[in-house]
Every structure is written in structure tokens, then in C-alpha cells.
N, C-alpha and C positions, 0 to 999 in steps of 0.2 A: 312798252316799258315793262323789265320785270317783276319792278319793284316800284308798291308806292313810298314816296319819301315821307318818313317822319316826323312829326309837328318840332320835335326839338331836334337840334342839330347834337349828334355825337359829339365833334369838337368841345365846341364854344358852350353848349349847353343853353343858347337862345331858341326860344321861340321865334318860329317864323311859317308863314304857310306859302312862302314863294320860293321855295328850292328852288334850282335850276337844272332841269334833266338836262346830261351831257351826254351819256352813252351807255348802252348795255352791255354786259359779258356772261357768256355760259363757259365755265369752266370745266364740263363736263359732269359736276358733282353737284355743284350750285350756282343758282343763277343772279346775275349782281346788278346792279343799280347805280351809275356815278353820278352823285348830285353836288350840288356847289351851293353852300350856303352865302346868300346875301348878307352877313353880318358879318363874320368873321372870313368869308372869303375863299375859306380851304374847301378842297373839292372832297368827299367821303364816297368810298362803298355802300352799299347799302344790301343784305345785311352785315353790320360793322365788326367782327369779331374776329379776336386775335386767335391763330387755331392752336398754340402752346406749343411750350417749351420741344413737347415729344415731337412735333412734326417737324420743328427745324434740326433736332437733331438725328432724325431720319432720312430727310429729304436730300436728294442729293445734291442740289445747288448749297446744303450748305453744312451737307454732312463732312465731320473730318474724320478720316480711318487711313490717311495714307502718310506712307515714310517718302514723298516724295512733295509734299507741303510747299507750297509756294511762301518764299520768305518775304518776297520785293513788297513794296510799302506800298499803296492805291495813291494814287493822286492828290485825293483827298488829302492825306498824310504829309505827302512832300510840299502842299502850298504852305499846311500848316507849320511846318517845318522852318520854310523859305520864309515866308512874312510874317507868323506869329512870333514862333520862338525866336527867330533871330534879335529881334527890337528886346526880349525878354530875358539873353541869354548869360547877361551878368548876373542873375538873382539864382536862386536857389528856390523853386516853386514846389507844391503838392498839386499834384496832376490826377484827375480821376475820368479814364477813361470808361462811357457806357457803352455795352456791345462789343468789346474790345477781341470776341474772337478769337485767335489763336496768341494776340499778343507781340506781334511785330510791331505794333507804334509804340508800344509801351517797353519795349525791348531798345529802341532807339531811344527814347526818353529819356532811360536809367541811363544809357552810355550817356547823355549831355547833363548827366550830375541832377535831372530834376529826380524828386519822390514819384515814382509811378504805381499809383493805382488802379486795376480794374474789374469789372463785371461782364458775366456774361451768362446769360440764359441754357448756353449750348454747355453741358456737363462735359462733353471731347473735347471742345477748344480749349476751355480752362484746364483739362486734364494735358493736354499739348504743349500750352502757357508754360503751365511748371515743370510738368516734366521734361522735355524738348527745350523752350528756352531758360530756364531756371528763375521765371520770374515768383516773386513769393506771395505779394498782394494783391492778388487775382482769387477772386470768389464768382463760384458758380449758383450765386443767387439775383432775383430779381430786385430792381430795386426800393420796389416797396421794404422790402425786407433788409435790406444794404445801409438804408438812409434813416434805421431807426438803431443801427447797432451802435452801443457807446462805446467801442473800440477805434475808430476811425478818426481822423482830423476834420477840421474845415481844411476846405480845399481853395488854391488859388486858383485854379484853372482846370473845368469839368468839359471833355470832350464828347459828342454823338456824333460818329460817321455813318453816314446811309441806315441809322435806324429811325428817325421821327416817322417815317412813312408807313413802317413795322406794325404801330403802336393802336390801339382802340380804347387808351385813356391821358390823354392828352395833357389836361392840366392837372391830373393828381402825378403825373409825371412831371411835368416843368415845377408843381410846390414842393416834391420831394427834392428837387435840382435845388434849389431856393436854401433848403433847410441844409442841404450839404455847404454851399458856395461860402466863403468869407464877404465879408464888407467891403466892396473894389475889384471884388473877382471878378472871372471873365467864364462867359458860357460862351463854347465856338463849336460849330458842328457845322455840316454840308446835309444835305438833301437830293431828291432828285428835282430838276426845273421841270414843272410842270410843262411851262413852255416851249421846250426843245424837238427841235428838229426831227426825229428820229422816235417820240413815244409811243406811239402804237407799234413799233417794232419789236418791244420786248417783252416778252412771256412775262417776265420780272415786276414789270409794272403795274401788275392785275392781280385780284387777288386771289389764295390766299396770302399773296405775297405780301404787295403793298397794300393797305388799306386807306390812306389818302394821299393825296397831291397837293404842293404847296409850290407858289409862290414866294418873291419874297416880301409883294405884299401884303398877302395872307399872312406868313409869319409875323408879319408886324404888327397887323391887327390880332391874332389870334395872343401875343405878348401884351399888349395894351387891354387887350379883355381880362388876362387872365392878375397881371401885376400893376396894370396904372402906370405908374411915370417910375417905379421901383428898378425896370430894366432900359438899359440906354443903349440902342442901334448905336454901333461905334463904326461901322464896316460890314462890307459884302462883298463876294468878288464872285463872276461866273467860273466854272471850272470847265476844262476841256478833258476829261477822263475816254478820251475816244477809241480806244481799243473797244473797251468794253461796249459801248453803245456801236461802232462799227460791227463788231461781232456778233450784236443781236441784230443791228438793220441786214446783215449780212443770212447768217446762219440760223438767227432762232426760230426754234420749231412752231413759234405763232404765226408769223409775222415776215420774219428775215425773207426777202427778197431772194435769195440763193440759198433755201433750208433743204430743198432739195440734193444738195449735195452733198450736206452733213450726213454723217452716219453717224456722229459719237463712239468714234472706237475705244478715245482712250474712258470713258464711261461705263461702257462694257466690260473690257478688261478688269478697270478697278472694281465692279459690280462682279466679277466673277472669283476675286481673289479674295474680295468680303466675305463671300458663300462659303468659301472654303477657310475662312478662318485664315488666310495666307500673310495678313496684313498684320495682324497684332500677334501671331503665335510663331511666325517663321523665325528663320537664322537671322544673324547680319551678310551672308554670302545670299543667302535667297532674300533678302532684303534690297542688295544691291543691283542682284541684277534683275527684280521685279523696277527698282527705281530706273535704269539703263533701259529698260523695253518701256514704260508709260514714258524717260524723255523721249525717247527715239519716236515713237510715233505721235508725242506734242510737235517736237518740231517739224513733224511729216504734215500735221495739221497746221501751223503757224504757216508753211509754205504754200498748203494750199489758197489758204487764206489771203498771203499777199501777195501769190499769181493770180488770181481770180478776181481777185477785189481791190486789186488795188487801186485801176482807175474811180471806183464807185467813192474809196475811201478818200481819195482824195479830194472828191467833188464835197464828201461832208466834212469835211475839216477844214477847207477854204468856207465853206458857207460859217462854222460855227467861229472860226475866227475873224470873220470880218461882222459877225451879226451876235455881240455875247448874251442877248440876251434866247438864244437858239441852244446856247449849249447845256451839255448834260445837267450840270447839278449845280450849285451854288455852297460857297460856305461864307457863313454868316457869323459875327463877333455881337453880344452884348456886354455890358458891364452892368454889374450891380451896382448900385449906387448905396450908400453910407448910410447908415440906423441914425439917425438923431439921438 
């Protein structure tokens, strides 16, 4: 074991001396520890710490520097789409997306008439946000810092997609959500399932990526520790985002079954046109046709990908739809309930 577990859990902040070792990781730099707290449930790294703002806006999984931006919405987005907003889409709501990125769910939001607002840690995304889609309520602060500004509303409806598992302060996050939300609102976000088919397949899931693993009965316990009876399980639903989870059982460089055949071209290319300044200081004609050569050889990768894999993919996309509790991530609905 690399690490011994510590007396109080990160999450929850309970005392306990029976963690539960799950598994080790050497990420080259540091070495980790997963423990599963008996109380609240949720599975943590150990040591627990978020590596900031500067490494996500470095790293390349989630660096943004390219005029070739994927606009299409994550899954996550489209269920929210299809079964939130629709039941929702006579009113006229204040939307506040956390983690929001470049800003494409919040771009779809403003076109269905709600108020969209977001945050985001990443100083490029938000810079992308406005400049690129012209959204205007996008700040590139955290939200500690977000949720004490007196310029803002209460919100009827506060989204997190794929960031809870980010985070190494749990409930000063969920009371800051708390202090945003109106009386009735609704907090809906997705996660990854711990429980899924495919986790030890992605690099992603380790940290300093993600820092913990939830269920969604961990969620529920870690809710009940943190607010009592204040937040109301209204809805859950597993989610099938399987490209992305294919693509790391497939290709990633941990893990993936077939990594041996990745090379990361279009990686290299972008990594080589960053060096050279080509991406933010070029023309709109060398613009174009740097955009024309990274699609051309995406779609050179996409091909490989569903000649190769295709049987493999298919074998896990019948497993995660006949078994949901196997698949990728979950998103999850509570309601606030009403101040006396």
C-alpha cells in the first residue's frame, strides 16, 4: 500500500479507522492510495489534492488553443436537454452552469430563451466562451469566489457536468451551491459511475485527474451528511457516453487494450503549431487550412478506430445497455426544498 489512510475522511469529514484499501497508482510523479470511506461511501485518492487551476489549463486533455474546437454537446448535455429541460421548457429559468468550459451547453441554453450563466477555472475556455461564442455571463473564477459576488441572482437551476470527481473540497462546494440555488431549485449534474464496465481503462480516472469515485449511493449519503432532509433525490439515470469510455478501453495510454496503435497524431501536430505560435497569431487562410489538415487526419483516426474496434465496441455497448448499472457516468436531479 502506498499510502496510509487518514483518520478523517477528505469527503465527509468523519472520523473512522476502517477505510477500505481499494487499489494503488504510481503516476509517475506521485504515488496514490484509493480508500472508500465507511460512512459516507465515496471512494478518495490519497494524497487528496487538487493540482490547480495552471495544470488544467496546460495539460492537454483539457488545454484549449485550437480554431478547430469541437462544438457538439457530451451526452451528459443532451440527456439534460431531452428529460430536464423539456418537462421545463415553458418557464423562463436562471441557469448556472459550474465547469462550463468552452461554453456549448450554455450556448444551447441562451438559444431555448433560459438566462445562462457560467464558470470556469480554465482562463482559455472562458476566453473561447466569449470570444468564439459570444456568450457574456461567463467568468473565469472559482467558485468560492463566484458565490460571494453581489452581482449575480439566485438561480433556478445550477448544472456540474463531469466536475464533482475534479474536486478536494466537497462540501464547501455543495454549501456554496446551497447559497446560489433559490427555494425549489434544482441541482442536476452527472459524474463518473464508479461501477462501470470499463474503469481501470482510463488514464482519466486517476489522479491528478480525478480525485474521487462516486456512486450514486455515495452521493446520497455524502448529501444527507452534508444538508439533512434540505436536498430531495428527485431522479437518477445511468448514462451511456460510450465513445469516450470505448476510446479509452480501446486506445488509452494506460490501459486501452489496443494503445499500442495510437500514435496521437492529431496531438502532435496541435503540440507543434502551439510551439510555433501558429494557432493564436496565424491568418484566417492558415487558420483554415491548419483546421482542414487536424479534420483530415481526426477522421483518419475515427476510421481507424471503427475498423479495429469495432467488434470490441460493440461487445461493450450491449453489455452497458442491457446492465445500466455498468455504464459510464450517471446524472443525478435534487430539489431544494422551501425555507420555513
Amino acid at each position: 500500500m502506498h499510502q496510509e489512510p487518514p483518520s478523517i475522511c477528505p469527503v465527509c469529514f468523519k472520523n473512522s479507522e476502517n477505510k477500505i484499501f481499494v487499489e494503488d497508482f504510481d503516476s509517475g510523479v506521485a504515488k496514490f492510495t484509493l480508500f472508500e470511506c465507511p460512512i459516507c461511501n465515496v471512494q478518495f485518492w490519497f494524497p487528496f489534492k487538487h493540482p490547480g487551476s495552471a495544470w488544467y489549463e496546460e495539460n492537454k486533455n483539457y488545454r484549449i488553443a485550437s480554431p478547430t474546437r469541437n462544438t457538439k454537446l457530451s451526452r451528459h448535455h443532451k440527456v439534460f436537454l431531452k428529460k430536464f429541460f423539456t418537462k421545463e421548457s415553458g418557464r423562463k429559468l436562471k441557469l448556472l452552469d459550474i465547469g462550463c468550459n468552452t461554453g456549448e451547453f450554455l450556448l444551447n441554453i441562451k438559444k431555448r430563451k433560459w438566462e445562462a450563466w457560467g464558470i470556469d477555472i480554465n482562463r482559455y475556455a472562458i476566453d473561447f466562451a466569449k470570444n468564439r461564442l459570444g456568450l457574456n455571463n461567463v467568468y473565469n473564477e472559482p467558485l468560492e469566489a463566484f458565490s460571494v459576488r453581489n452581482d449575480v441572482p439566485k438561480f433556478d437551476v445550477i448544472t456540474f457536468f463531469e466536475v464533482f470527481e475534479h474536486l478536494d473540497n466537497h462540501q464547501q462546494f455543495l454549501k456554496n451551491i446551497d447559497n446560489l440555488l433559490a427555494d425549489n431549485g434544482r441541482l442536476v449534474f452527472s459524474v463518473p459511475n464508479r461501477q462501470r464496465a470499463l474503469a481501470k481503462n482510463i488514464e482519466g480516472d486517476y489522479p491528478p485527474h480525478h480525485l474521487a469515485r462516486f456512486s450514486v449511493l455515495s452521493v446520497k449519503k455524502l448529501f444527507s451528511l452534508v444538508f439533512g432532509q434540505k436536498f430531495h433525490l428527485q431522479s437518477f439515470r445511468y448514462i451511456i457516453p460510450f465513445k469516450r469510455d470505448i476510446d479509452g478501453a480501446l486506445f488509452d495510454k494506460k490501459g486501452g487494450y489496443l494503445r499500442f496503435l495510437s500514435i496521437n497524431l492529431v496531438g502532435k501536430i496541435m503540440a507543434r503549431q502551439r510551439e510555433e505560435g501558429f494557432l493564436r497569431d496565424s491568418s484566417a487562410s492558415e487558420n483554415r487550412k491548419s483546421k482542414t489538415l487536424i479534420g483530415f487526419v481526426k477522421f483518419l483516426a475515427e476510421a481507424k478506430k471503427i475498423v479495429i474496434g469495432f467488434p470490441l465496441l460493440a461487445i461493450f455497448w450491449l453489455i452497458q445497455l442491457f446492465k445500466p448499472r455498468s455504464r459510464s457516468s450517471f446524472l443525478i436531479v435534487f430539489k431544494k426544498t422551501q425555507h420555513n
